[in-house]
DRENROFI-503342 format. One line per 2 residues: number of its first residue (from 1); for each residue y negated, x negated, z of N, C-alpha, C, CB. Coordinates in nm, 3 decimals, padded with zeros to 5 digits. Atoms other than C-alpha are relative to their C-alpha. Glycine has a CB too. Example, Ala and Ser with C-alpha at 12.3 -4.5 7.8 and 13.67 -1.06 7.14 Angstrom:
2
1> 00.119/-00.089/00.000/00.450/-01.230/00.780/-00.120/-00.090/00.000/-00.003/00.099/00.125; 00.119/00.082/-00.006/00.106/-01.367/00.714/-00.109/00.077/00.073/-00.046/-00.041/-00.142
***
This chain:
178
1> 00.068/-00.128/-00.014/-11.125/-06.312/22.195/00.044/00.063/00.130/00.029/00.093/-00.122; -00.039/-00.047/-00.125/-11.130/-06.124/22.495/00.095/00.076/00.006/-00.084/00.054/00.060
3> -00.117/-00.125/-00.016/-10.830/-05.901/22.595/-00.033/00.156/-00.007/00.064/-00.011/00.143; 00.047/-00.119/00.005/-11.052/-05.602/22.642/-00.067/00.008/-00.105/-00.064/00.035/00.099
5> 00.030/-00.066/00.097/-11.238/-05.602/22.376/00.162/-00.025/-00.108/-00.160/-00.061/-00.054; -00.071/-00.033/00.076/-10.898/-05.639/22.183/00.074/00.155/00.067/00.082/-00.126/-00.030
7> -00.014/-00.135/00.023/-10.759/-05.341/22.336/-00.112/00.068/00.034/00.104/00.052/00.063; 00.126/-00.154/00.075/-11.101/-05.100/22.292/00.066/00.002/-00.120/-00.213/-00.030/-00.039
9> 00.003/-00.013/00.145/-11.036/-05.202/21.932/00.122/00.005/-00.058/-00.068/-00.100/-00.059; -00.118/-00.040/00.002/-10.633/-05.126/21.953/-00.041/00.148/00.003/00.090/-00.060/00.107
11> -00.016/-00.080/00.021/-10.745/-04.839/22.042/-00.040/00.103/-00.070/00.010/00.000/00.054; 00.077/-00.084/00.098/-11.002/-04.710/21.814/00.075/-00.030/-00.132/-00.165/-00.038/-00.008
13> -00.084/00.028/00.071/-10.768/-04.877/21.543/00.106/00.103/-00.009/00.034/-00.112/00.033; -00.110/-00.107/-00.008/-10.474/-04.597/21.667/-00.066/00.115/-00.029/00.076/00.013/00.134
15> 00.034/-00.145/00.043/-10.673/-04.321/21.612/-00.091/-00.012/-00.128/-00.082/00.087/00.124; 00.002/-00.002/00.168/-10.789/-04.446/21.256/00.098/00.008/-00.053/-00.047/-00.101/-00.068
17> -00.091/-00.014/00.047/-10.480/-04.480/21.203/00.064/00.128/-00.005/00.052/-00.076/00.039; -00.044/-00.149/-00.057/-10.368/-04.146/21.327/-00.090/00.081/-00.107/-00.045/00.040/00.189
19> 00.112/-00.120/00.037/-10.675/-03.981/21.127/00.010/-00.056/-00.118/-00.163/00.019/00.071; -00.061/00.052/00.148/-10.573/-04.198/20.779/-00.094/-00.016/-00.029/00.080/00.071/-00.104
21> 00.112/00.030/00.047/-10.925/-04.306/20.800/-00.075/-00.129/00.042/-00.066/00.100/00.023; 00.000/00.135/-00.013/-10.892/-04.676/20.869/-00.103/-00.061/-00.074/00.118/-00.053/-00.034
23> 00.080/00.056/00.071/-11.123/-04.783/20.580/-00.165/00.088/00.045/00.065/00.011/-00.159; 00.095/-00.052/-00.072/-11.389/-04.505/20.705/-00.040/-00.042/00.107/00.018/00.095/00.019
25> 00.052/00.062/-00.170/-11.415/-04.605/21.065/-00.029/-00.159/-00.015/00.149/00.017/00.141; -00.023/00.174/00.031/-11.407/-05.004/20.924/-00.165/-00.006/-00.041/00.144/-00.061/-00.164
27> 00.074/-00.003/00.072/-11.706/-04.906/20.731/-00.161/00.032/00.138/00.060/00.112/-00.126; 00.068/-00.041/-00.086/-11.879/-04.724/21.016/00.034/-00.096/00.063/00.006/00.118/00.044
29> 00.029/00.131/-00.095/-11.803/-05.038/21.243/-00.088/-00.036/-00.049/00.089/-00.112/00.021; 00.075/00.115/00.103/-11.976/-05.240/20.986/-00.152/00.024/00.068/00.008/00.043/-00.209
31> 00.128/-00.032/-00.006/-12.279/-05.031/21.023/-00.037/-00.018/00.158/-00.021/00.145/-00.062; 00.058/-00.053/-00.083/-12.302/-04.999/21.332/00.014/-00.163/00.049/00.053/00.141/00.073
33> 00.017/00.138/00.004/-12.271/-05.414/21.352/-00.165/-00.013/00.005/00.075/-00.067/-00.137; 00.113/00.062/00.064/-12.546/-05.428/21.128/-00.132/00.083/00.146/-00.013/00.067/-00.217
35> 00.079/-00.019/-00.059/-12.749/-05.201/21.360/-00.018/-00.060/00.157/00.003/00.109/-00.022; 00.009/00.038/-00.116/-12.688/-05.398/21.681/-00.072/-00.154/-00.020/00.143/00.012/00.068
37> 00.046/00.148/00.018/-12.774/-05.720/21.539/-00.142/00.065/-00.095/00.140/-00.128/-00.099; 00.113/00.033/00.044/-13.081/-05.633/21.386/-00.117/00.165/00.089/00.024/-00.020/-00.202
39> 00.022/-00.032/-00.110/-13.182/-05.426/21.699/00.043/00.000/00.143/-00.008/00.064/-00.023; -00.058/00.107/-00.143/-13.191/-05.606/22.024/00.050/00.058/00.090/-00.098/-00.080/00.083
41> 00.049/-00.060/-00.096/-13.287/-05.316/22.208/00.117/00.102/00.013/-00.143/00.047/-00.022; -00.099/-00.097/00.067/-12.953/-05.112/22.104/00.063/00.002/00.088/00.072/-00.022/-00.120
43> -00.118/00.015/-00.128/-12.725/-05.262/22.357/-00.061/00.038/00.112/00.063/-00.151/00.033; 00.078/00.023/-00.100/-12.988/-05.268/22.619/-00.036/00.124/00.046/-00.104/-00.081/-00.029
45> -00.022/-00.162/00.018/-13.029/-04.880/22.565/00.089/00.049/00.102/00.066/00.042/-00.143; -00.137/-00.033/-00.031/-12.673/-04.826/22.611/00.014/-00.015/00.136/00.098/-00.080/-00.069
47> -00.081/00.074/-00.168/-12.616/-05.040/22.906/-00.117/00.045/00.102/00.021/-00.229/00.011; 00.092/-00.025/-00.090/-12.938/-04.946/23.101/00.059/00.071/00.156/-00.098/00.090/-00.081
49> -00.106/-00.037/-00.124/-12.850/-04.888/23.450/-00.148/00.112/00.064/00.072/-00.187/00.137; 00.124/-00.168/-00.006/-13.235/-04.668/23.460/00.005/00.132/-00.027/-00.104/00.004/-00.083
51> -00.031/-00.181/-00.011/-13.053/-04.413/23.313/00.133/00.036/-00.021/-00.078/00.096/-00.118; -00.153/-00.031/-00.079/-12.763/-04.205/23.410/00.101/-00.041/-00.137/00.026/00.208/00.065
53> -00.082/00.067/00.092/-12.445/-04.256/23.209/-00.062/00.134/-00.106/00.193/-00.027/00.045; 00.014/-00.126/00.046/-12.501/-03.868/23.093/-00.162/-00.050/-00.151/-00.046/00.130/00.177
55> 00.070/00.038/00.160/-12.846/-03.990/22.906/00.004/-00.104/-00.068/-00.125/00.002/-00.010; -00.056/00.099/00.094/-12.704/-04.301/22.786/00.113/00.040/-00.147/00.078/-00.094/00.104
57> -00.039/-00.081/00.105/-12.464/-04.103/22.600/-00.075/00.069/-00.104/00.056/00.077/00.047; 00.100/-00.139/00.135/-12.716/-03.831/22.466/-00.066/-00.119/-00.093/-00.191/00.141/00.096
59> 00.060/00.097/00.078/-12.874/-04.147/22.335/00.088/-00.048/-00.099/-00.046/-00.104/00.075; -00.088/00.057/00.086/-12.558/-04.281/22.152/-00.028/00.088/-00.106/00.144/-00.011/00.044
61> -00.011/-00.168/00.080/-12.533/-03.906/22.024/-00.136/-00.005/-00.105/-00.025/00.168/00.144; 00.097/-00.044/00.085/-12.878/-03.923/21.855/-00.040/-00.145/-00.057/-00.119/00.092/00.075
63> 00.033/00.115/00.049/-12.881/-04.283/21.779/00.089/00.005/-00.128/00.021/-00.119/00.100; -00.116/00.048/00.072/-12.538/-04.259/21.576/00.041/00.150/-00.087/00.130/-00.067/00.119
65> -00.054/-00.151/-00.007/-12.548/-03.883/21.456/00.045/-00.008/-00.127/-00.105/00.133/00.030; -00.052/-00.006/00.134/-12.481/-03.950/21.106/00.191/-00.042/-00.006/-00.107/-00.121/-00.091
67> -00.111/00.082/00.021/-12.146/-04.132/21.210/00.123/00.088/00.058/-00.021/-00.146/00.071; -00.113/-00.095/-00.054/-11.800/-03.957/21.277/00.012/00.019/00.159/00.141/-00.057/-00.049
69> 00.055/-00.048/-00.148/-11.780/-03.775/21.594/00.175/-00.142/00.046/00.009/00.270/00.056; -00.096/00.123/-00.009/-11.443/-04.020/21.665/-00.081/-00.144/00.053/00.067/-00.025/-00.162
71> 00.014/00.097/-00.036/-11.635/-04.316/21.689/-00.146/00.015/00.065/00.031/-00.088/-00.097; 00.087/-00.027/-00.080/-11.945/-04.164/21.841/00.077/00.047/00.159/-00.090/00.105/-00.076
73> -00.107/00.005/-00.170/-11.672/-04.061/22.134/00.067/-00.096/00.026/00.118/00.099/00.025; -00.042/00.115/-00.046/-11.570/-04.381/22.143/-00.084/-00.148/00.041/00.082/-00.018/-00.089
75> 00.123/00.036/-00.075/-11.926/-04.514/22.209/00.001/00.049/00.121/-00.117/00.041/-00.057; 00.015/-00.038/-00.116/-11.935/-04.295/22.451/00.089/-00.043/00.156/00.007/00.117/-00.034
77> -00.111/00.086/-00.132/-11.611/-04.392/22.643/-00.018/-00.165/00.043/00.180/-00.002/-00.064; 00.057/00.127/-00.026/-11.762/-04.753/22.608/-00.108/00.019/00.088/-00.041/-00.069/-00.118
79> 00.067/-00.047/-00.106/-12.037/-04.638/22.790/00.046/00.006/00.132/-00.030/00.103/-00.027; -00.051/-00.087/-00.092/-11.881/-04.406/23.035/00.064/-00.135/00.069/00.101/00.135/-00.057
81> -00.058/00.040/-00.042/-11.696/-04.716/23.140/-00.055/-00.150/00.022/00.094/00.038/-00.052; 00.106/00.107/-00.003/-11.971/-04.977/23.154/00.053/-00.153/-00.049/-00.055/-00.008/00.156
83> -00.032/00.128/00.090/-11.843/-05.191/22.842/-00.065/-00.050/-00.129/00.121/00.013/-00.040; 00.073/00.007/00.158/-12.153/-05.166/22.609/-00.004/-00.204/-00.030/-00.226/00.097/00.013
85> 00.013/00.136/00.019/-12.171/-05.570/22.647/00.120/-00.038/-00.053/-00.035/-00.073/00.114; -00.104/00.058/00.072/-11.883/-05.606/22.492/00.042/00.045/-00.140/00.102/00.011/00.076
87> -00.012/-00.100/00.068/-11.940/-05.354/22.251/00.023/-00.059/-00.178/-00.132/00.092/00.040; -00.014/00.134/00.051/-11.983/-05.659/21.997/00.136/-00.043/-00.060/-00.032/-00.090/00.106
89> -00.165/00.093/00.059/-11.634/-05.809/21.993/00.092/00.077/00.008/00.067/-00.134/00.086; -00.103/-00.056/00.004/-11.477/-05.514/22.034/-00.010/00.025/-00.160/00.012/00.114/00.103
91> -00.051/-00.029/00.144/-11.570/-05.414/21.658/00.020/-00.086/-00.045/-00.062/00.058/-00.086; -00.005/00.101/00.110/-11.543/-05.764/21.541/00.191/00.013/00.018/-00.103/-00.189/00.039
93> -00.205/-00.004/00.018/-11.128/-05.725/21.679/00.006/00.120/-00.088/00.123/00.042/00.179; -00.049/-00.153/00.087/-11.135/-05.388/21.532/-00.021/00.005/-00.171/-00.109/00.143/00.063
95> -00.003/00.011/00.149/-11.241/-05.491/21.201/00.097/-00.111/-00.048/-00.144/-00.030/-00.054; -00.109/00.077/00.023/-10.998/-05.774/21.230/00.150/00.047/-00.034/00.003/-00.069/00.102
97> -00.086/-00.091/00.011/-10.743/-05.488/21.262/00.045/00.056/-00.141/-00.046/00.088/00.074; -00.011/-00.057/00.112/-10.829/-05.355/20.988/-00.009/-00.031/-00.109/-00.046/00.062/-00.004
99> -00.024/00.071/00.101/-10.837/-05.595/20.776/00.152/-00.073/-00.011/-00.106/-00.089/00.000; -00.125/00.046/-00.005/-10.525/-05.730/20.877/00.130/00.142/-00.090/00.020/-00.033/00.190
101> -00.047/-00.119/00.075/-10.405/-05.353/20.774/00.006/00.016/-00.112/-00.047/00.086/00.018; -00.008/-00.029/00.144/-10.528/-05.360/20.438/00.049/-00.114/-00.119/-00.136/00.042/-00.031
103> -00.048/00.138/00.066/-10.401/-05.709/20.364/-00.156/-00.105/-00.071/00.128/00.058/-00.152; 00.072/00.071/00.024/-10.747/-05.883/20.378/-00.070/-00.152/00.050/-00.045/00.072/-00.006
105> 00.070/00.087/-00.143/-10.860/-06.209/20.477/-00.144/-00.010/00.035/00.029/-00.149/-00.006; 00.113/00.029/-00.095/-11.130/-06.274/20.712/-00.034/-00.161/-00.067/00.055/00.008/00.190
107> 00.082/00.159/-00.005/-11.383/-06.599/20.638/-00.149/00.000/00.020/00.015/-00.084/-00.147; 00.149/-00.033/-00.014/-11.733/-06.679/20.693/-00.085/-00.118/-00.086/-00.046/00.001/00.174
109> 00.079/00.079/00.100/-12.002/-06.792/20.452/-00.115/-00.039/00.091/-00.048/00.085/-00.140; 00.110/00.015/00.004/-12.303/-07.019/20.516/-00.101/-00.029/-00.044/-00.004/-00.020/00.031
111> 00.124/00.091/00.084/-12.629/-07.064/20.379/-00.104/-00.044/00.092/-00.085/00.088/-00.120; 00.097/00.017/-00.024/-12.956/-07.172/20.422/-00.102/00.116/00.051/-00.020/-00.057/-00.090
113> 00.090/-00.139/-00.053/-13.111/-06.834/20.399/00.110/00.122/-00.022/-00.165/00.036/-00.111; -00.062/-00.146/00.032/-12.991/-06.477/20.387/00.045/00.034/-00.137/-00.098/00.107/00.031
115> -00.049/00.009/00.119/-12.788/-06.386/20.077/-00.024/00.148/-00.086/00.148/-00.044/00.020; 00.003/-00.136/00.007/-12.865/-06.054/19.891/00.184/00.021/-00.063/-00.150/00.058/-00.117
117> -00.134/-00.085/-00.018/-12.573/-05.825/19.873/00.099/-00.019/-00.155/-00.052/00.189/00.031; -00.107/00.064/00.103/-12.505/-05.920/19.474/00.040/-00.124/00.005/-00.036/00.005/-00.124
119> -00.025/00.185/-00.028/-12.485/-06.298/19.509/00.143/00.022/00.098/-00.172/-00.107/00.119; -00.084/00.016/-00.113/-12.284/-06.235/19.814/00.159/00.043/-00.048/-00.062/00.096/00.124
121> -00.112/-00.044/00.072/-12.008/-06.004/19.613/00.025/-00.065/-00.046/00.012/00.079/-00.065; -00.063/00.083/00.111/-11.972/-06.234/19.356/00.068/-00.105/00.001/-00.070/-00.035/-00.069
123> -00.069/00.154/-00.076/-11.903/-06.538/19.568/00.170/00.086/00.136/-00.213/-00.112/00.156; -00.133/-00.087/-00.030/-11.647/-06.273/19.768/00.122/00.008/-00.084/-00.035/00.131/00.008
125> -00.111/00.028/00.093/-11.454/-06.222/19.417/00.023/-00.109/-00.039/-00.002/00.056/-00.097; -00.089/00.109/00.063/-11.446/-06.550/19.311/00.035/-00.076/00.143/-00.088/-00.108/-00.130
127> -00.074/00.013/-00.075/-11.333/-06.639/19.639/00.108/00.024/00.040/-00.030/00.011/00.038; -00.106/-00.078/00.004/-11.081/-06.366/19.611/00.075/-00.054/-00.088/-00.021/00.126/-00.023
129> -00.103/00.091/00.128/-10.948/-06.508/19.296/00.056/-00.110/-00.013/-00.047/-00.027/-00.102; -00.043/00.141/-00.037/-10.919/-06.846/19.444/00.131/00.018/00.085/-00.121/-00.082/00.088
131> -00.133/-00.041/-00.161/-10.711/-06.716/19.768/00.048/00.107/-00.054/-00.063/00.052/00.191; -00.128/-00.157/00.061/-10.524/-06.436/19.542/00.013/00.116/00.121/00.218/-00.068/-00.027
133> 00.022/-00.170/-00.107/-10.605/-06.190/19.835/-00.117/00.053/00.005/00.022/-00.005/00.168; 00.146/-00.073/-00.032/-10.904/-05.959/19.904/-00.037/-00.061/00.122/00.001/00.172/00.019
135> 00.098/00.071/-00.142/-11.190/-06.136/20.136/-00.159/00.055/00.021/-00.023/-00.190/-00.026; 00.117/-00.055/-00.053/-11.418/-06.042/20.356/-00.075/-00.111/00.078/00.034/00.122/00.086
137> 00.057/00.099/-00.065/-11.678/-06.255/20.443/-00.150/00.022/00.117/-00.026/-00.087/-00.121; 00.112/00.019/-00.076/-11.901/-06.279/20.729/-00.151/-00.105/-00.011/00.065/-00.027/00.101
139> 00.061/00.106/00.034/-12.235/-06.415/20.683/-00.063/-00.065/00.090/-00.070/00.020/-00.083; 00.091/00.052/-00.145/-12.416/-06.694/20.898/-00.075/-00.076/-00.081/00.077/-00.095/00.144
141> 00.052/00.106/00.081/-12.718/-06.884/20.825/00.022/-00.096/00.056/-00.121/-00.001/-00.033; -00.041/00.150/-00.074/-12.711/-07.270/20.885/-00.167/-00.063/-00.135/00.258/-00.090/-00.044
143> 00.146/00.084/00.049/-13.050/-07.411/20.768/00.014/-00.133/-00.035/-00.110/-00.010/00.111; -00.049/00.193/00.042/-12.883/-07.779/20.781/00.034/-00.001/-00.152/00.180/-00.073/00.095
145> -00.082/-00.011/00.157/-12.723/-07.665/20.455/-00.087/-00.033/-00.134/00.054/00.168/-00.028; 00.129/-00.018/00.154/-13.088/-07.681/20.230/00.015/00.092/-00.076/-00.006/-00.110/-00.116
147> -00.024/-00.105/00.108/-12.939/-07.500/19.986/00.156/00.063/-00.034/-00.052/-00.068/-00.132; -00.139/-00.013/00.023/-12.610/-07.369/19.861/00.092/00.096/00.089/00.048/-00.129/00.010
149> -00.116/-00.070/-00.100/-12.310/-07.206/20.059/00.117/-00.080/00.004/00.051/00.148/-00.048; -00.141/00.057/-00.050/-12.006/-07.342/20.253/00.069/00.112/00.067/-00.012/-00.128/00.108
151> -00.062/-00.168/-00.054/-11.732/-07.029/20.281/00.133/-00.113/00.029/00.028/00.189/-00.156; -00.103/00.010/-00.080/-11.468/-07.100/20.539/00.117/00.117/00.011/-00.060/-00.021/00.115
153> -00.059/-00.131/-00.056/-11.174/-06.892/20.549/00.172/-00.112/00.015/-00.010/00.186/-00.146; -00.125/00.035/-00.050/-10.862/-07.013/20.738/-00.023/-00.150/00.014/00.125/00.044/-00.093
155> 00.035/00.197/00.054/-10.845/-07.430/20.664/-00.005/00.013/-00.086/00.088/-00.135/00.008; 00.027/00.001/00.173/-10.974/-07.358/20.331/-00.132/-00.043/00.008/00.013/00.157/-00.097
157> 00.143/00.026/00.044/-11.361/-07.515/20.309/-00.058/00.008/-00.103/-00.032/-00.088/00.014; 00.050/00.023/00.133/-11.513/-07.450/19.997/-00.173/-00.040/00.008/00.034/00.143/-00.092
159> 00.121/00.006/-00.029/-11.860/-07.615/20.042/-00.062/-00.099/-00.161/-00.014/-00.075/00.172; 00.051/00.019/00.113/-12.101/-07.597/19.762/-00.137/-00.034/00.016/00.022/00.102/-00.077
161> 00.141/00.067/-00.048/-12.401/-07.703/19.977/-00.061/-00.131/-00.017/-00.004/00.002/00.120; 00.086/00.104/00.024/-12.662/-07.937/19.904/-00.032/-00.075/00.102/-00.103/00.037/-00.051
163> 00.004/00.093/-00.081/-12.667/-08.105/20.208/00.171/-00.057/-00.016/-00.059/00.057/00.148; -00.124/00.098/00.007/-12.270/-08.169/20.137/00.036/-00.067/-00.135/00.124/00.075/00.042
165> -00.017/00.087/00.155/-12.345/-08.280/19.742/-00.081/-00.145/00.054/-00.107/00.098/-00.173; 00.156/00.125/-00.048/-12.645/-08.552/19.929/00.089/-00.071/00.074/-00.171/00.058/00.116
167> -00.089/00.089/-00.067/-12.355/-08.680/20.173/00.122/-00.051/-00.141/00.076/00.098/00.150; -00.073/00.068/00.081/-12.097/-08.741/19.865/-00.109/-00.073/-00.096/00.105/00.094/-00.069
169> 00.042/00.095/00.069/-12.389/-08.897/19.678/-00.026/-00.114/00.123/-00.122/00.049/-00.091; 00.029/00.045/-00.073/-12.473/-09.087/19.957/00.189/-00.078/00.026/-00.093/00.102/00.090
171> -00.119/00.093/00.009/-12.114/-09.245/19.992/00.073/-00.042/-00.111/00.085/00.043/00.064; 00.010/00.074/00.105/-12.065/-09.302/19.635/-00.093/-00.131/-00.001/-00.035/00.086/-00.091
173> 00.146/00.034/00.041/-12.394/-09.484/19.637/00.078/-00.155/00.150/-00.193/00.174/00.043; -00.071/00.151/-00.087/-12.253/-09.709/19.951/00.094/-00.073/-00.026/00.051/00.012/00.116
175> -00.054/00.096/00.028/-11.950/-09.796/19.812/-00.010/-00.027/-00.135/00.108/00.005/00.044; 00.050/00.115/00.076/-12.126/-09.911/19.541/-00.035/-00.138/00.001/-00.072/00.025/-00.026
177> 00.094/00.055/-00.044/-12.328/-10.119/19.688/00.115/-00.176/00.044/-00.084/00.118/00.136; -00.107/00.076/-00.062/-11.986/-10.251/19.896/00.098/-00.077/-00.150/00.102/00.128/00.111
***
C-alpha cells in the first residue's frame, strides 16, 4: 500500500481516535467506498482541474452533507492537496486501522454474482466462528467461480465454489481412471 495513503489514513484514524468515534468514521468510510465505486464520476468531480479547489470543495460539502463534518474536512484537505486519486486506498488503510483497533480480521469473499447483504452476514458469522475473531469481508465478483463463494482471509481459503467442487471431481475421476 502506498505510504501516503497510509498516512492520510493515520491520520484520520488519530482524530477518530481522539473523538472515540472510530466505529462511526469506519462506517462513514464504508459509505463513502460504496459511493465511489458505484459512481465513476465522484473522483473525477473532486479531482477536476476545471474547477478551482474552492468549488471542488463546495462540491464535497454538498455531495457528503449527511456525513460528519470531521471527515467532510478531511475530504477537503484531500482535495486542497491534490490527493483525490488516492482517495481509494487511503480509506481501504483507514479501515484496516480500524479494524486492526477493534480486533477484526480483514478477508475477501468471491462469487459469481453480487451477494445480498443477508447471505453475505451469515457467511461473515460462520466465518467468524470458524476464525474465533470478528470478520470483515470484502466482496469481489469472479465469474470463473459459476456458482458458490471462495472467502480468503489471511492463508485460510475456504472455497465452496462450483468451479472448485468440478476440479476435485475432475481429479477424483482421473485417478480413477489411473
Amino acid at each position: 500500500m502506498l505510504e501516503l495513503a497510509q498516512n492520510y489514513a493515520s491520520a484520520l484514524f488519530s482524530i477518530a481516535l481522539d473523538d472515540n468515534k472510530v466505529i462511526d468514521y469506519q462506517n462513514e468510510a464504508k459509505e463513502l467506498r460504496k459511493i465511489i465505486k458505484n459512481n465513476e464520476d465522484f473522483i473525477l468531480l473532486l479531482d477536476s482541474r476545471f474547477l478551482s479547489v474552492i468549488e471542488r470543495m463546495h462540491n464535497a460539502e454538498l455531495i457528503l452533507k449527511g456525513f460528519s463534518p470531521d471527515i467532510v474536512n478531511f475530504i477537503k484537505i484531500i482535495i486542497k492537496h491534490n490527493r483525490v486519486n488516492y482517495l481509494e486506498d487511503i480509506l481501504v488503510a483507514f479501515n484496516s486501522l480500524c479494524n486492526e483497533n477493534q480486533d477484526i480480521v480483514e478477508g475477501l469473499i468471491y462469487s459469481a454474482f453480487p451477494l445480498d447483504e443477508t447471505t453475505l452476514l451469515k457467511i461473515k458469522n460462520k466465518i467468524s466462528q470458524i476464525e474465533n475473531h470478528k470478520v470483515d469481508l470484502i466482496s469481489k465478483i469472479d465469474p470463473s467461480l459459476i456458482g458458490g463463494v471462495k472467502v480468503v482471509i489471511n492463508s485460510h481459503v475456504y472455497d465452496g465454489s462450483i468451479k472448485n467442487q468440478l476440479e476435485k471431481m475432475q481429479i477424483n475421476l482421473l485417478r480413477k481412471e489411473l
